[in-house]
C-alpha positions as CSV (number, residue, x, y, z in Angstrom):
1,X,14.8,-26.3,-5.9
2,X,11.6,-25.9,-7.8
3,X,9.6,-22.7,-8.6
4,X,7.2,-24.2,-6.4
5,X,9.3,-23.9,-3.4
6,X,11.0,-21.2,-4.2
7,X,7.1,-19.5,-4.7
8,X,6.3,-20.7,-1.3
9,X,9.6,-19.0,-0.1
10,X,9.2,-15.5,-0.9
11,X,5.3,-16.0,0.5
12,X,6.4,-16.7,4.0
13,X,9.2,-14.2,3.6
14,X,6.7,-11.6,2.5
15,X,4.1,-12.5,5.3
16,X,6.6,-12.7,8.4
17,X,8.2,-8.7,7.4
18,X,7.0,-5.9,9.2
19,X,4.8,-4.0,6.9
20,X,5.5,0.1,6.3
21,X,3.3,2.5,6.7
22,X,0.8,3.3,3.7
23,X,2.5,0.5,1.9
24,X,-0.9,-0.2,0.1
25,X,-1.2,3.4,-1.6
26,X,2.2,2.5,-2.5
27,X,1.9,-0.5,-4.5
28,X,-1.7,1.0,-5.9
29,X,0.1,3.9,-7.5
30,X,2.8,1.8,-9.5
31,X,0.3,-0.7,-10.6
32,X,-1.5,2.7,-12.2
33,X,1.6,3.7,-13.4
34,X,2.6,0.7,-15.4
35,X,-0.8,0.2,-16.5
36,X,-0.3,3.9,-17.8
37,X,3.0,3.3,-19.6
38,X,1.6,0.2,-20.9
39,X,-1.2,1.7,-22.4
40,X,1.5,3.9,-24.7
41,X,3.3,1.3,-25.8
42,X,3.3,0.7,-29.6
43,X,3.6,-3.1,-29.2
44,X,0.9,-5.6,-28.5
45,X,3.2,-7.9,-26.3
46,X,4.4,-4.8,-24.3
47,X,0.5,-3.5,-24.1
48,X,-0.4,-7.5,-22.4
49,X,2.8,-7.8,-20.3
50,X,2.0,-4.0,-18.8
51,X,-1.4,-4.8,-18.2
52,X,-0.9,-7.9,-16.5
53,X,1.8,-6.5,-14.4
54,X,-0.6,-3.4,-13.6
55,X,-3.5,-6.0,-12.4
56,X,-1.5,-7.7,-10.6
57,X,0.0,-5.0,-8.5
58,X,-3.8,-3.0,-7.9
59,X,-4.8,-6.6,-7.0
60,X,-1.8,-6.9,-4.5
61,X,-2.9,-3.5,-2.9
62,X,-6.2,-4.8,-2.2
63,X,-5.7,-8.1,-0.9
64,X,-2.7,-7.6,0.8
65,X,-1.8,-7.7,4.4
66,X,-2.1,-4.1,4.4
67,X,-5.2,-3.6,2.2
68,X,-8.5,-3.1,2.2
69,X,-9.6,-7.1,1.7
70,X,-6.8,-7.9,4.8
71,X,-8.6,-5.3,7.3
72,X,-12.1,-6.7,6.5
73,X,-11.2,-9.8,6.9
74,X,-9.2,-9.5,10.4
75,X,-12.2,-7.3,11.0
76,X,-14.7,-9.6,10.6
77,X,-13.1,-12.3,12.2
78,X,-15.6,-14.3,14.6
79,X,-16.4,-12.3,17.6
80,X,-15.0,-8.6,16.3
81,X,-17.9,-7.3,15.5
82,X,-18.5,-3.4,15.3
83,X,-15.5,-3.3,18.3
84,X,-13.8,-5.0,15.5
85,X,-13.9,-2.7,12.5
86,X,-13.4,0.3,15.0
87,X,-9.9,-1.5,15.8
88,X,-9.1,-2.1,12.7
89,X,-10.0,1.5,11.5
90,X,-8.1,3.3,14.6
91,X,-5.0,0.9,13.7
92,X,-4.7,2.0,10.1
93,X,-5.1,5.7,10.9
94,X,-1.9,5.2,13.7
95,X,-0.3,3.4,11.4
């Protein structure tokens, strides 16, 4: 099996789950985190690796399924319109 597949995998795993609530704010606060702890570390490879890490789990909390770029975009979706983003808004906060 190649990385590839095994990529695609844990995609469609992570998209057919059930989500929990806030798990956004969730993700968000560990990427600051590491990006924190990476910022004190003495080495420059630590420093990189931390940061990339850190990015890459702020950028997961605002495009994921949960976040704020997956409600706009379900929002938006042809035909939502304001009824739309009211939808989305009242889901989140039942959530």
């Amino acid at each position: 099996m190649g990385i590839r597949q095994k990529v695609k995998e844990v995609r469609n795993w992570d998209e057919a789950r059930p989500s929990f609530p806030a798990e956004h704010w969730l993700v968000l606060g560990a990427g600051l985190l590491v990006m924190r702890s990476a910022g004190k570390s003495r080495g420059f490879l630590g420093r990189m690796v931390g940061r990339a890490v850190g990015s890459a789990l702020i950028a997961r909390a605002a495009s994921g399924r949960d976040g704020v770029v997956g409600k706009l975009a379900r929002a938006s979706a042809p035909g939502a319109g304001v009824a739309g983003v009211v939808r989305a808004l009242r889901d989140r906060t039942t959530r």
